[in-house]
N, C-alpha and C positions, 0 to 999 in steps of 0.2 A: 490470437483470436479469442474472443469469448462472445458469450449469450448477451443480447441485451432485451432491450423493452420487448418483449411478445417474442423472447426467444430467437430474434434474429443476430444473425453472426454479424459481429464486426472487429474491426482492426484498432488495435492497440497498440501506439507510437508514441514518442517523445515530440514528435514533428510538431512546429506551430506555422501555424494555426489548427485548432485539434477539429475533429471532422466530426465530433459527434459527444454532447453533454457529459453523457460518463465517463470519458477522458478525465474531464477535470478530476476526477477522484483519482488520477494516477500521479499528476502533476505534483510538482515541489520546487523547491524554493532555487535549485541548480539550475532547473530546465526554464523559470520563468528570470530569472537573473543572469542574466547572459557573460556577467562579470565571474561569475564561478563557476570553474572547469565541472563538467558531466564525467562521470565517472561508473565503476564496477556498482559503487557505493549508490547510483540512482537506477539501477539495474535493482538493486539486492530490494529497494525498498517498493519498485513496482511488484516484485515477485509476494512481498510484506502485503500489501495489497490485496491482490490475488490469495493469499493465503487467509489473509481475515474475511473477505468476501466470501469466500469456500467454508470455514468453520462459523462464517454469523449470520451469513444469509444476508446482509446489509453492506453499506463499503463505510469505511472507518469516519469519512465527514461529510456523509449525506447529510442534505442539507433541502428545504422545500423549493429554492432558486438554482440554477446552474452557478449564478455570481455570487450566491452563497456558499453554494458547494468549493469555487473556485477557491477562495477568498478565504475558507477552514482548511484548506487543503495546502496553499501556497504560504500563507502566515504561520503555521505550527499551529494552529489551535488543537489542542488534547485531543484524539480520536474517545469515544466511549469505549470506557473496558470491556475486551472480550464476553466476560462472564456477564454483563449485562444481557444479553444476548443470548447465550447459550450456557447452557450449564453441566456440568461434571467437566472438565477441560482437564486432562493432565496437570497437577501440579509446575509449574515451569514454563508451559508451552506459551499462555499470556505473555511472559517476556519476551521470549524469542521474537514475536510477531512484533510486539507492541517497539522491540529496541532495531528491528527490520526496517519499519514505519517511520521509523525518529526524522527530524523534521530535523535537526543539523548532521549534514552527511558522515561527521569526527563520531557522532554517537551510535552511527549504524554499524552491521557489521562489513568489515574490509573489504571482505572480497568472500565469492560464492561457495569457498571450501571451507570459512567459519558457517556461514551460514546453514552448510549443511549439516557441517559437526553439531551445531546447538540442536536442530531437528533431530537427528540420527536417536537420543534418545526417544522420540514420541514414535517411531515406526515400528509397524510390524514384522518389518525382517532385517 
């Protein structure tokens, strides 16, 4: 679940047909290609998502159309760097995110105990 337009709650899935525009910014190249197994790997990079959305206040390929949106999202096109966005960011943490987000699932992290391990330095306890 998260917030969307005017703060209302909705549900976030891989299911297609997606129920609601800001989907698209979760979507990638596994879930819309049916030829390529879904895996940990399109988990880790919705969490990637989620995570830049939480530190930038935007989602990585907002775009002024939803088929715009789709269309940067499913193709690989470059998300804008964190640091555009917000600034002082931990040294290190732009990659973690940005290699969460990677649009070929071999470039992501494996599975959710690297993923945590590359975080673990940016936390508080």
């Amino acid at each position: 679940m998260l917030r969307g337009p005017m703060h209302a709650m909705m549900a976030i899935d891989y299911d297609w047909p997606c129920i609601h525009p800001d989907e698209y910014e979760f979507s990638c190249r596994e879930v819309e290609d049916w030829q390529i197994e879904m895996g940990p790997t399109t988990d880790i990079r919705g969490c990637g998502v989620l995570l830049y959305g939480l530190l930038c206040g935007t989602w990585p390929w907002h775009r002024e159309s939803v088929m715009e949106t789709a269309r940067a999202a499913i193709m690989g096109e470059e998300p804008s760097p964190l640091a555009k966005h917000v600034q002082g960011l931990p040294a290190g943490l732009e990659d973690v995110v940005m290699r969460a987000i990677a649009h070929d699932p071999g470039d992501r992290f494996q599975d959710a105990r690297g993923f945590v391990d590359a975080l673990k330095p940016f936390s508080c306890g």
